[in-house]
N, C-alpha and C positions, 0 to 999 in steps of 0.2 A: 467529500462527495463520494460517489460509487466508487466500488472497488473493480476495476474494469478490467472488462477485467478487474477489476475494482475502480483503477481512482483515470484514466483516460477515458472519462464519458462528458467531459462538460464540452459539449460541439459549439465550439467558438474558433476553431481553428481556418475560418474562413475558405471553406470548400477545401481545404488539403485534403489529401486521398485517407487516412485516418479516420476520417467521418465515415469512410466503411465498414469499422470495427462494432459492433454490436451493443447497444446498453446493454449490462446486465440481467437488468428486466426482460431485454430482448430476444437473449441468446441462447439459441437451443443448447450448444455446447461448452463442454469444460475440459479442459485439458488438461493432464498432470495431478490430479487430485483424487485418482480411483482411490485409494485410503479413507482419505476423507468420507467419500459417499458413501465407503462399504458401513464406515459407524454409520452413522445418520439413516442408512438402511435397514443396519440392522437395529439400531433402538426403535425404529418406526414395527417393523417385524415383528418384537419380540413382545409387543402390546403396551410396552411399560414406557413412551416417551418421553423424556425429559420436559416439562414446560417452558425451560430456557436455554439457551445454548451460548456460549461465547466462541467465534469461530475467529482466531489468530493470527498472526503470521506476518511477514513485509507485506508494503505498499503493493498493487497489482499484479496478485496471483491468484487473485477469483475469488477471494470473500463474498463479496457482494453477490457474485455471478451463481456462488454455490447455497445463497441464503435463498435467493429467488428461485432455483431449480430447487430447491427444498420444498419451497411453498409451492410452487404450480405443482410437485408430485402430490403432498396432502390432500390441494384443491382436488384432485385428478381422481385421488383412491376415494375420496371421500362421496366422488359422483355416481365412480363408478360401483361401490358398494352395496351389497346387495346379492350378486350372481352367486349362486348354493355353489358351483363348482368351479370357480374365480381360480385363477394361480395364483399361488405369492408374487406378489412382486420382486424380479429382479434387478432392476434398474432405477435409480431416479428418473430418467429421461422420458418428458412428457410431448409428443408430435404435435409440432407444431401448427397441426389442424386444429387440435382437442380447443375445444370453447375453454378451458383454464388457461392452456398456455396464451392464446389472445388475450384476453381480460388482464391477465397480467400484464402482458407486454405493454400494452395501452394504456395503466394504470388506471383500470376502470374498475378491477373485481370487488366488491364490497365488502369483501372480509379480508382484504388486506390493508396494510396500514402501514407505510414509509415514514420511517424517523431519520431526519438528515438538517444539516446545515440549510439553514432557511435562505431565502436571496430577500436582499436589502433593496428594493423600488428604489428610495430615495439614493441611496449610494451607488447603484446600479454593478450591483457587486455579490458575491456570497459573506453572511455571515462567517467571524473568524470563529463563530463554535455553535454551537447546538443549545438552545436557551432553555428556562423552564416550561417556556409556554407551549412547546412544541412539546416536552415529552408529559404533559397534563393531557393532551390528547391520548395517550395512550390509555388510562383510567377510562375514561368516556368511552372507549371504542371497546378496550373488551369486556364492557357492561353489559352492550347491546347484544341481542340474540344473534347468532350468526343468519346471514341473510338465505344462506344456501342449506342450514340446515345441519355445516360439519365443523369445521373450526374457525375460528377468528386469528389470523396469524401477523405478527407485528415483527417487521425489519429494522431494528435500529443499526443506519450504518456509520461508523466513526463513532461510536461510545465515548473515546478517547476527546472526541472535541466537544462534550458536554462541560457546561461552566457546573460547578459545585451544586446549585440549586437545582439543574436537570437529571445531577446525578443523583441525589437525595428522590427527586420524584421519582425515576428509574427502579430506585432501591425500593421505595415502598410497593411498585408494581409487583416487582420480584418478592415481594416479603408476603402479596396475600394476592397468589393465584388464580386465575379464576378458571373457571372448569372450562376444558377443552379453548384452550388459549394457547398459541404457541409462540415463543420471542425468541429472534434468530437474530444479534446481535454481533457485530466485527469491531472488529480491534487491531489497532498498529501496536497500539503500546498501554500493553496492557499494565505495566505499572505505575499509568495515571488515569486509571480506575478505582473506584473506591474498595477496599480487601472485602466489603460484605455483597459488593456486585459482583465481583467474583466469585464466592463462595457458595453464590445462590445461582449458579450456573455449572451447566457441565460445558467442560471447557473442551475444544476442538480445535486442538493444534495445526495450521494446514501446512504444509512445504512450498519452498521456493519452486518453480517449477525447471525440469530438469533442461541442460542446454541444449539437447539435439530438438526436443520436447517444444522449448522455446523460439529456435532457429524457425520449425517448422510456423511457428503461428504467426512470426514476421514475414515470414513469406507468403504467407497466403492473405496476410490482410495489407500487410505494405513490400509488393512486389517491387515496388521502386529503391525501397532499401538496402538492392541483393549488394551494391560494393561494400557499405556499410556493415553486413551483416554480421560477421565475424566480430567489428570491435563492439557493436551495439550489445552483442548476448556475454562476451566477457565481462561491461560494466552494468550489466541489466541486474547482476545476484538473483536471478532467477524470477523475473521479475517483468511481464510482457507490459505493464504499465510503466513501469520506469523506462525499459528499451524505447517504446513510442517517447516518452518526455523526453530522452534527450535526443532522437531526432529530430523529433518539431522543437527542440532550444537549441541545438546546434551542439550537441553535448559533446559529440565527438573531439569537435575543432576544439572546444575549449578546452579540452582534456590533455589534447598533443600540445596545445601551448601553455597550458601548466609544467606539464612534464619538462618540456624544452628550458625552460626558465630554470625549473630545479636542476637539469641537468649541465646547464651551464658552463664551462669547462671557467670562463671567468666571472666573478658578480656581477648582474647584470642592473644594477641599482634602478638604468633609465626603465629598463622593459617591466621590470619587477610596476614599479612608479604606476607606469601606462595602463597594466594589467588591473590592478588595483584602482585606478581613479575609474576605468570604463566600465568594472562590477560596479562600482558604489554609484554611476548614475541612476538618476529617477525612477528609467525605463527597464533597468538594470536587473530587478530585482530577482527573475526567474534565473540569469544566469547566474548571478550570486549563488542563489539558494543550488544547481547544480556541483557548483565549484566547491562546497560548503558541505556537498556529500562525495565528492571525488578525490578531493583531498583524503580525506581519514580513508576512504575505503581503497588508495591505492595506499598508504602506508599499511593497512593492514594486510592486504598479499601479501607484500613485502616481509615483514613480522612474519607470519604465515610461514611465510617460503624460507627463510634464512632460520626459523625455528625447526626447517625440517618438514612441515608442512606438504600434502599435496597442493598442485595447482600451478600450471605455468607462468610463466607472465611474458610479456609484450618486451619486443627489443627497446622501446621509446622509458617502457615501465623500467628494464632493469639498468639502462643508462643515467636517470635516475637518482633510483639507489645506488648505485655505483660511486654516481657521484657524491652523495652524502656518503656513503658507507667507507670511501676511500678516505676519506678524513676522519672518520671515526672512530673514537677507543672504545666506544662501548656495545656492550653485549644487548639480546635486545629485549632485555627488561628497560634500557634507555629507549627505546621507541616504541614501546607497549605504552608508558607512560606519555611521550609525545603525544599519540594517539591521543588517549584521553585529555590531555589540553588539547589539542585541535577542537573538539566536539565542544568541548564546556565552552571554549573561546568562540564558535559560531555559534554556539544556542544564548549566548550574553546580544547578540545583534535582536534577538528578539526581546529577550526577559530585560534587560535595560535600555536599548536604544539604540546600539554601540553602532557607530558609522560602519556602514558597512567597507568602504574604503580601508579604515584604519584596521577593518579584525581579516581584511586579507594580507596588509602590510604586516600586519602581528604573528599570522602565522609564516609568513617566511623568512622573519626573525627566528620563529619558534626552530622550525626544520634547520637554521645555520645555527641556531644554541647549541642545538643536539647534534647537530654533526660533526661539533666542536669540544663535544664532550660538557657543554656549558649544563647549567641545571634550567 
């Protein structure tokens, strides 16, 4: 879904204070991404715009937010075009009065066109990708004359979760352009893209957004957060969409009782046990899937830091590694490696099936192999 800020826009959180946060469609503003907007400005400036874009980066740092504030500027210059002694524009930011930024926000304007994860009636749920049949609409749409007269602009977001057959249609869009058409396309992981939808893009790498950067946008959209704040922007990686997801999953708490476990002064077999059978329930899934990115990314600080790295860590983080690293002979090419089994061993819960019970028991195996010197 959106990149909410990219991906914190699907409002199911049952009136939590979060539903404050802005859809991307929505949101007059962006944060942490002036880079960004200065390309995108100046290829729009310079006459010669790309007709696609692939815009980059982690989960919720404003893909989505900076595809939409891309299109309502176009819509905007396109209106207002015309005026013999016009300035350049210097901004993307389009006033929230202007009749484009509306039409957008309301997903009325007619020459826009959102490609995303379709929602399933019957399962009452979001598709897990992006089908063919959704991105055949794109052919259809930029056939049609534009309705206003300027361009016909198409947002595909999560490229990344198109099945094989939507990416084949995607590619053909991309391979016979159509005049004054513009596709502004995001991406997590761009190496489960096809190498010629790539290549038929200019690519627009975005940044994590920075932590004071970040601090400030939890506070203003989840003032309730302020105890939180400090540890939510350490595990966010720069990331105001992650920050909100593990507050509304409780990311925290789970985090201080991973940590407590590895750091353990004895084995903790039963706790280890507990922790693991309450991820792998039913209802479980969202914590899992937390637990499944806070593991690899606090072993990677760690690596980070003992490589010399900048970046502090947390008294909970370095008791820890302490604890495994007091036991250990190896240097940390042994836990660069760790890393990488951790990751391949949670993405097998998906691609096979794996209980997820058993691929949390497996990696705290993994962390006592290595801390043992074991392979």
């Amino acid at each position: 879904m959106s990149d909410v800020f990219d991906d914190v826009d699907d409002r199911e959180s049952g009136g939590e204070p979060a539903n404050a946060i802005p859809l991307p469609r929505e949101n007059p503003d962006l944060v942490g991404q002036e880079g960004a907007e200065t390309v995108l400005l100046d290829a729009y400036r310079s006459g010669r715009l790309p007709h696609a874009w692939l815009l980059t980066g982690p989960r919720g740092i404003g893909k989505a937010t900076l595809a939409f504030r891309f299109a309502r500027f176009v819509f905007q210059q396109s209106a207002d075009a015309g005026g013999l002694f016009a300035a350049p524009p210097t901004s993307l930011a389009v006033d929230p009065g202007q009749p484009a930024f509306r039409r957008v926000a309301s997903g009325g304007h007619a020459d826009l066109l959102l490609i995303e994860r379709g929602y399933d009636s019957k399962r009452k749920r979001f598709r897990s990708e992006i089908v063919v049949d959704d991105v055949r609409a794109i052919g259809e749409f930029l056939h049609l004359t534009p309705a206003e007269g300027g361009w016909r602009i198409v947002i595909v977001d999560g490229a990344d979760e198109m099945n094989r057959n939507a990416a084949n249609a995607l590619l053909k869009v991309l391979e016979e352009p159509s005049e004054r058409a513009l596709l502004l396309i995001t991406s997590v992981s761009t190496g489960r893209l096809l190498p010629t939808i790539r290549s038929r893009c200019r690519h627009l790498a975005m940044k994590p957004i920075a932590d004071p950067e970040l601090a400030g946008l939890l506070a203003k959209y989840r003032p309730d957060l302020s105890d939180e704040l400090s540890g939510l922007v350490r595990l966010a990686n720069g990331s105001v969409g992650r920050a909100l997801e593990l507050a509304s999953a409780g990311g925290l708490g789970l985090y201080r009782e991973l940590l407590g476990l590895i750091a353990s002064p004895t084995p903790d077999g039963a706790g280890v046990d507990a922790f693991a059978d309450r991820l792998g329930r039913v209802n479980a899934e969202d914590s899992f899937r937390l637990v499944a990115e806070l593991l690899p990314d606090w072993l990677a600080r760690m690596v980070t830091r003992a490589a010399g790295g900048q970046g502090g860590a947390s008294p909970e983080e370095r008791a820890a590694w302490a604890r495994l690293g007091a036991k250990a002979g190896a240097g940390v090419d042994r836990w660069a490696e760790l890393w990488e089994k951790l990751n391949r061993l949670f993405d097998l819960v998906d691609a096979v099936n794996l209980d997820r019970k058993q691929a949390v028991l497996n990696a705290f195996f993994a962390l006592d192999e290595a801390s043992r010197g074991e392979a």
